[in-house]
C-alpha positions as CSV (number, residue, x, y, z in Angstrom):
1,X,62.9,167.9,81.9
2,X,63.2,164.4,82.9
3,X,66.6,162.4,80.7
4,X,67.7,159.1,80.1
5,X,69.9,159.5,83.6
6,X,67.2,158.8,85.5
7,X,67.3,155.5,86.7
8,X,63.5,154.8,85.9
9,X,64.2,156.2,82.0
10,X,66.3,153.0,81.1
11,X,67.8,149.7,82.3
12,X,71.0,147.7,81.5
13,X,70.9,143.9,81.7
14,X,74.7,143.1,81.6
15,X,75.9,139.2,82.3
16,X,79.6,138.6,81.5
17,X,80.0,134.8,81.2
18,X,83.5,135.5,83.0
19,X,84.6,137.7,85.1
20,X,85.5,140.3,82.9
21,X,83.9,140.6,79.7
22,X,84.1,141.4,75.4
23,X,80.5,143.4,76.4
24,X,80.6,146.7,77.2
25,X,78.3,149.7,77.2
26,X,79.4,153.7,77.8
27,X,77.6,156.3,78.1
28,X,79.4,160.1,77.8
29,X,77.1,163.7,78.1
30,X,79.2,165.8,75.9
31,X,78.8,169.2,74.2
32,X,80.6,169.7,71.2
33,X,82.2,172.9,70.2
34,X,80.0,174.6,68.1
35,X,77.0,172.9,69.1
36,X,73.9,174.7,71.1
37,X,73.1,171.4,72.5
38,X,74.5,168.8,75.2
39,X,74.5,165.1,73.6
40,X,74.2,161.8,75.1
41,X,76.0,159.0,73.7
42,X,75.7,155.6,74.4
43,X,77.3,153.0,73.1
44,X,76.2,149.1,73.3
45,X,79.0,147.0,72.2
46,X,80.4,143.6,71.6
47,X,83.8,142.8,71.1
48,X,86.1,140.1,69.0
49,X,86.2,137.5,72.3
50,X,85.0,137.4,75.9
51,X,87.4,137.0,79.0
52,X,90.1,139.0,79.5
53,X,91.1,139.1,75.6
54,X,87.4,140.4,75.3
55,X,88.0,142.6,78.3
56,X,91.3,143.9,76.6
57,X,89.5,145.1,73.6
58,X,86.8,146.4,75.3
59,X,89.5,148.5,76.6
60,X,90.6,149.9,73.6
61,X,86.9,150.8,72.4
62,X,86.3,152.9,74.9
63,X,89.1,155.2,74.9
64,X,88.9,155.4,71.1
65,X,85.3,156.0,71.5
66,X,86.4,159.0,74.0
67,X,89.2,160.2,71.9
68,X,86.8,160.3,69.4
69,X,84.0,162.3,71.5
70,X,86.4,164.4,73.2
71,X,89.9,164.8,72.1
72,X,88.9,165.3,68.3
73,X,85.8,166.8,68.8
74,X,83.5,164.7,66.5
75,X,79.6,165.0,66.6
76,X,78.0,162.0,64.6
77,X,77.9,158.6,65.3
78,X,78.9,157.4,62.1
79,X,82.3,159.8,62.0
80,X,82.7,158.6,65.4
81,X,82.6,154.6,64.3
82,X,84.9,155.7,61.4
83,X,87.5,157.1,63.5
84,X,87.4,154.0,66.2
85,X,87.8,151.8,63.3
86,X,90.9,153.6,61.8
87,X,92.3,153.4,65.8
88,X,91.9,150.2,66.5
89,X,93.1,148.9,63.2
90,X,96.2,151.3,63.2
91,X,96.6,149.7,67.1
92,X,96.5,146.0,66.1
93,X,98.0,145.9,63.0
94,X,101.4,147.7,64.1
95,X,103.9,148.7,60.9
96,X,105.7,145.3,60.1
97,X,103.3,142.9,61.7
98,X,103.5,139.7,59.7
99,X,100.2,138.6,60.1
100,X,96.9,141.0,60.5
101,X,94.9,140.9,63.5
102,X,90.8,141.2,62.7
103,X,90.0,141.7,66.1
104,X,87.2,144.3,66.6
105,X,83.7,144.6,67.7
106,X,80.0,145.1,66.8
107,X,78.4,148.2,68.3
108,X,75.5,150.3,67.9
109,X,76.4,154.2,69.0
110,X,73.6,156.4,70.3
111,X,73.6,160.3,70.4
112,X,70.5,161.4,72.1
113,X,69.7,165.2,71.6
114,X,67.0,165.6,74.1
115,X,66.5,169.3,73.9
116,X,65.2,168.7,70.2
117,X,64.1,165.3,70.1
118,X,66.4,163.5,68.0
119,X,68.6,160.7,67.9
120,X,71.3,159.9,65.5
121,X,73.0,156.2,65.7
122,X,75.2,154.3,63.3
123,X,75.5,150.4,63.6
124,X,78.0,148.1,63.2
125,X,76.7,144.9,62.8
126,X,73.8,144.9,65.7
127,X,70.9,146.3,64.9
128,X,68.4,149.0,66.5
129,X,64.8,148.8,67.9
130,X,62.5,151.7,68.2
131,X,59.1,150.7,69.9
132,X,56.4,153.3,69.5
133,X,52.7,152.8,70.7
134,X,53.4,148.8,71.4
135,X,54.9,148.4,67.7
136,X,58.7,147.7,66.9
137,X,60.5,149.1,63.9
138,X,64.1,147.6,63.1
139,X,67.0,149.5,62.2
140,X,69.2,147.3,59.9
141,X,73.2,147.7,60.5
142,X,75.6,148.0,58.4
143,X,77.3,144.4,58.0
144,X,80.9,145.8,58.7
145,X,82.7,145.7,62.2
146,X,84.5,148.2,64.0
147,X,87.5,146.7,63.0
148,X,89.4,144.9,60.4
149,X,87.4,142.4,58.4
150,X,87.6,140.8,54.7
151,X,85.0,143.4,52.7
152,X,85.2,147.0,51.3
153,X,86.6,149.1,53.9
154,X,83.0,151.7,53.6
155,X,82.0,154.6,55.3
156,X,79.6,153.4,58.5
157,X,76.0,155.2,57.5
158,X,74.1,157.4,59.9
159,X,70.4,157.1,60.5
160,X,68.0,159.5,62.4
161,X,64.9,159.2,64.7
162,X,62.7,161.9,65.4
163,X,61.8,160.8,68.8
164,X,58.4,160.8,70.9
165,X,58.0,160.8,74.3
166,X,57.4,157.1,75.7
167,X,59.3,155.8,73.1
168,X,62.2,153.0,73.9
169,X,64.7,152.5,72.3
170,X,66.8,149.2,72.6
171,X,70.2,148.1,71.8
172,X,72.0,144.6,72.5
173,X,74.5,142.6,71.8
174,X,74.3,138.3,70.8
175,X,74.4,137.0,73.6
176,X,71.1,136.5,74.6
177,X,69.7,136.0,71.3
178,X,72.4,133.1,71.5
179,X,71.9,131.2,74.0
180,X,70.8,127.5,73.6
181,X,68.5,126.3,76.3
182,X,64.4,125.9,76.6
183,X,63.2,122.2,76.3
184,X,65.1,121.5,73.1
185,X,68.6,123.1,73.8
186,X,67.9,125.5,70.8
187,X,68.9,129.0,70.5
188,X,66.6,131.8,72.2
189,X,66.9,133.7,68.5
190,X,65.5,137.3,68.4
191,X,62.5,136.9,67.0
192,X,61.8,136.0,70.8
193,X,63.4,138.3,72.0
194,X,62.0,140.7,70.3
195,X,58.2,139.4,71.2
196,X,59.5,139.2,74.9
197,X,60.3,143.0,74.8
198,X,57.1,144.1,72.9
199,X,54.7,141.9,75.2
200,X,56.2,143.5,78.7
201,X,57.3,147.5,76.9
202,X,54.5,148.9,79.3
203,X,56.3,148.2,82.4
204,X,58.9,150.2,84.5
205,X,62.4,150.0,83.0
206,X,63.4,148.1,86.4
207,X,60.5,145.7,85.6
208,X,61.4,145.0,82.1
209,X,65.3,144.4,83.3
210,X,64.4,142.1,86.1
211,X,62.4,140.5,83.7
212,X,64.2,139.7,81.0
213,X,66.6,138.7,83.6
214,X,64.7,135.8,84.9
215,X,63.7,134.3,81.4
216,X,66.9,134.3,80.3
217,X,68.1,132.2,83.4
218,X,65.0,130.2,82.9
219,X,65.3,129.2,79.0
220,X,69.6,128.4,79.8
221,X,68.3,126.2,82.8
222,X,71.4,124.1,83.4
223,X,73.7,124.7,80.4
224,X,76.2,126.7,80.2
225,X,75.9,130.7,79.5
226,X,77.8,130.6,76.3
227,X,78.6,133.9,75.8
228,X,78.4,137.5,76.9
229,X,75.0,139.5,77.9
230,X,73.8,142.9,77.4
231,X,70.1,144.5,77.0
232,X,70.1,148.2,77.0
233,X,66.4,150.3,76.9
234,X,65.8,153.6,77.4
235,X,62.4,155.2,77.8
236,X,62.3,158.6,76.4
């Protein structure tokens, strides 16, 4: 049975606009105890920053997202988000710290149960696309970070997709959606995105990247990239 690791089952568009980037994406093939099934998680994320301050909490996500996995053994997305969120909070707001930090980041988490067809995801801010037979359906977030912010301190919710072969599923950060360029230095927005995915979905996962790639670089044109990029789709 063919997974996501093959390299024609997905692509990963990542631009930093430095060196090192707030972006990141992480992918993990655990089985937890208890489970009859290996999972594959994969996280698409975006955090507080780019540069090396980006780069630093990047840092942090990703070893709370495998002490998470690994260390305490959770399964769903959601939990997973939960316990990230209490880590990173707990590690930038020390005991005595006069002033709180809200650093954090907006992810969407993937656990892909291949064996039964499933996917379970929870989503912080970013929201999901599942295209099925050339149509899209959107997957709202929850408007929360992983991370500090200034609302209720709620439970991240999880969501399920029974899954179809030939199905993609894409996750992404701003950054693209952000960018100003074209002929009237506007925003790209993901409405066009979004029609820029749909319109090409029938091509190789190389194809799409390369792709999406090239009208990026041709709506920016000249100005600068203004923030950090990342595309993730995976073909089921």
């Amino acid at each position: 049975m063919e997974t996501v690791t093959d390299t024609k089952n997905f692509f990963i568009l990542y631009k930093p606009k430095d060196i090192v980037s707030g972006d990141f994406y992480h992918a993990l093939a655990h089985k937890p105890a208890g489970s009859p099934n290996e999972l594959f998680y994969m996280c698409t994320a975006d955090c507080t920053g780019h540069g090396v301050p980006g780069a630093l909490m990047s840092m942090m996500g990703i070893s709370r997202l495998n002490e998470s996995i690994i260390e305490r053994n959770l399964i769903h997305p959601n939990e997973i988000l939960d316990n990230m969120r209490t880590g990173i909070i707990t590690s930038l707001n020390p005991e005595g710290s006069v002033e709180e930090s809200k650093d954090g980041m907006d992810c969407v988490l993937c656990a892909y149960d291949f064996e039964n067809m499933e996917l379970e995801f929870a989503a912080a801010n970013n929201p999901l696309w599942h295209v099925r037979e050339g149509k899209v359906t959107e997957y709202k977030a929850d408007k929360m970070p992983v991370g500090k912010y200034g609302g209720e301190m709620k439970p991240f919710s999880l969501q399920k997709i029974s899954l179809r072969a030939g199905d993609i599923i894409y996750t992404f950060t701003d950054g693209f959606a952000d960018q100003f360029g074209g002929d009237k230095g506007k925003k790209f927005k993901y409405k066009q995105l979004q029609e820029t995915l749909l319109s090409h979905c029938n091509l190789p996962m190389e194809d799409q990247k390369e792709l999406l790639d090239n009208v990026f670089e041709k709506w920016r044109g000249n100005l600068e990239q203004i923030d950090d990029v990342l595309v993730i789709g995976v073909r089921i």
